[in-house]
Structure formats: C-alpha cells, structure tokens
C-alpha positions in Angstrom: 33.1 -24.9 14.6 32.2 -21.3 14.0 31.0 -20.0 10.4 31.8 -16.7 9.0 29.4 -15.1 6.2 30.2 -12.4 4.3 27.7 -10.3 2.3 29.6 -9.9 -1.2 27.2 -8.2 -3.3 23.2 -7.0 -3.4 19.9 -8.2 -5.0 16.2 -7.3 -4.5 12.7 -8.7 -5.8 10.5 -6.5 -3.7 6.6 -5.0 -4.1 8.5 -1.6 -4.0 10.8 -2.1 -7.5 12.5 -5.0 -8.9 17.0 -4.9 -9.0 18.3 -2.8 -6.4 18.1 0.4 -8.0 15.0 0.3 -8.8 13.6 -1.0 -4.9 16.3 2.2 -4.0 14.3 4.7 -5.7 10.8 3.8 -5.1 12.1 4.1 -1.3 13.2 7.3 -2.2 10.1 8.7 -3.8 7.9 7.2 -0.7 6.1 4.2 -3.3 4.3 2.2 -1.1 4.4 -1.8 -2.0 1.0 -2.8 -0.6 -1.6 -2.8 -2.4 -5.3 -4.7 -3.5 -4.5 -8.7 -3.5 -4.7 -10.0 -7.2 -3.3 -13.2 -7.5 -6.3 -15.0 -6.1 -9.9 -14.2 -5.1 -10.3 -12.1 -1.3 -13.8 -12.1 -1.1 -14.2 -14.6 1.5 -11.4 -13.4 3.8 -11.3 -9.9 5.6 -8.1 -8.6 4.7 -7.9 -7.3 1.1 -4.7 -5.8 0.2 -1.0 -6.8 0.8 2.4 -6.9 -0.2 2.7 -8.3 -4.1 5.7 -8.4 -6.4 3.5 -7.8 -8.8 5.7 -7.4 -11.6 7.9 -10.4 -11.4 6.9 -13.4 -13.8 8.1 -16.5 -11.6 7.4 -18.7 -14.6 8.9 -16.9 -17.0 12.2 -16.7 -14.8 12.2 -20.1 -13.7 10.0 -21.9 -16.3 7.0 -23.6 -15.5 7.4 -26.5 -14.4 10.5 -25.4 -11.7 7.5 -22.5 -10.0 5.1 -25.6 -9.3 7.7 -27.4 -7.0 8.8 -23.7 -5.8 7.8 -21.7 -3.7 7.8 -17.8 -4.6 10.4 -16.5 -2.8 12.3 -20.0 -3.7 11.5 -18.6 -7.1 13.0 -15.2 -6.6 16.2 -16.6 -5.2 17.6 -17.0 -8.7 17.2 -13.7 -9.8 18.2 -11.9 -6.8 21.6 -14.1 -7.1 21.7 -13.3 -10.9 21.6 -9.5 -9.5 24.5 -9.6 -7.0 26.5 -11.6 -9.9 25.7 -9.0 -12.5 26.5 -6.2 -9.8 30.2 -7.8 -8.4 31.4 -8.3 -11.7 30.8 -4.5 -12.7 32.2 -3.4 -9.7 35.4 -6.0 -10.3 35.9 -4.4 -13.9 35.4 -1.0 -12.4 38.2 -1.2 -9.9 39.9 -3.4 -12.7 40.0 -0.4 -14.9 41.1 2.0 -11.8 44.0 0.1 -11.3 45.9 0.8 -14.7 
C-alpha cells in the first residue's frame, strides 16, 4: 500500500529564530545559530559550542512535567504544529476574503 504526504503548511523552532519568519530573516541577515553550550557544564568535554534553541522555554510550552518524559525536539513538535495551524488558517481567510 503506498502513502502520500503532503506538506500543508510551515513551522520552525531553530537556533537561528523561533516561527518561520523570524528563522527566515536571521537566514537573511547571515545570524549564525551556533554558539557557546549553556545548558550544561563543557568543561570536561573538548567541544564547547553548538547549536542551542536557546530561546525556547520547553517547560513553559509544554509544562513541566510533559518535558521530563520528552525529549526536546518531542518538545518542540507542539509548537512547530501550533505554527503551521496558526499559518493555514490565515492563509484560508486570506483567499477566503479574495473570493468575494
């Protein structure tokens, strides 16, 4: 049985800009998304820096005790969704509105 998948709408939680617009223009302006690691201690390993979505609050998202049995990029899943969501129905009122 084949399976078709279509891509309906966009979403991004990224080191480079959180929502789609904002991961859009820090591509634009050349931001770079790696950086020193600070969400735990490097000083044993020998790589220091890497690429941290530094402003997204998992647990503030998700709520606390849902980012302990997550992992973070389950944890991100929700709000990239809530993204495309957000996104389609604009678009769907948009073209809503051009049709009368």
């Amino acid at each position: 049985m084949e399976r078709e998948i279509v891509i309906t709408g966009m979403g991004a939680v990224t080191p480079v800009g959180i929502g789609v617009a904002e991961f859009w223009n820090g591509l634009l302006a050349g931001r770079c998304g790696i950086g020193p690691v600070t969400s735990f201690d490097t000083s044993a390993l020998q790589v220091h820096a890497a690429a941290q979505v530094a402003d997204f609050d998992a647990a503030a998202r998700c709520g606390h005790k849902a980012i302990h049995a997550l992992s973070l990029p389950a944890a991100c899943a929700p709000e990239t969704a809530g993204e495309i969501v957000a996104r389609t129905v604009r678009e769907m009122l948009r073209e809503r509105e051009g049709a009368r």
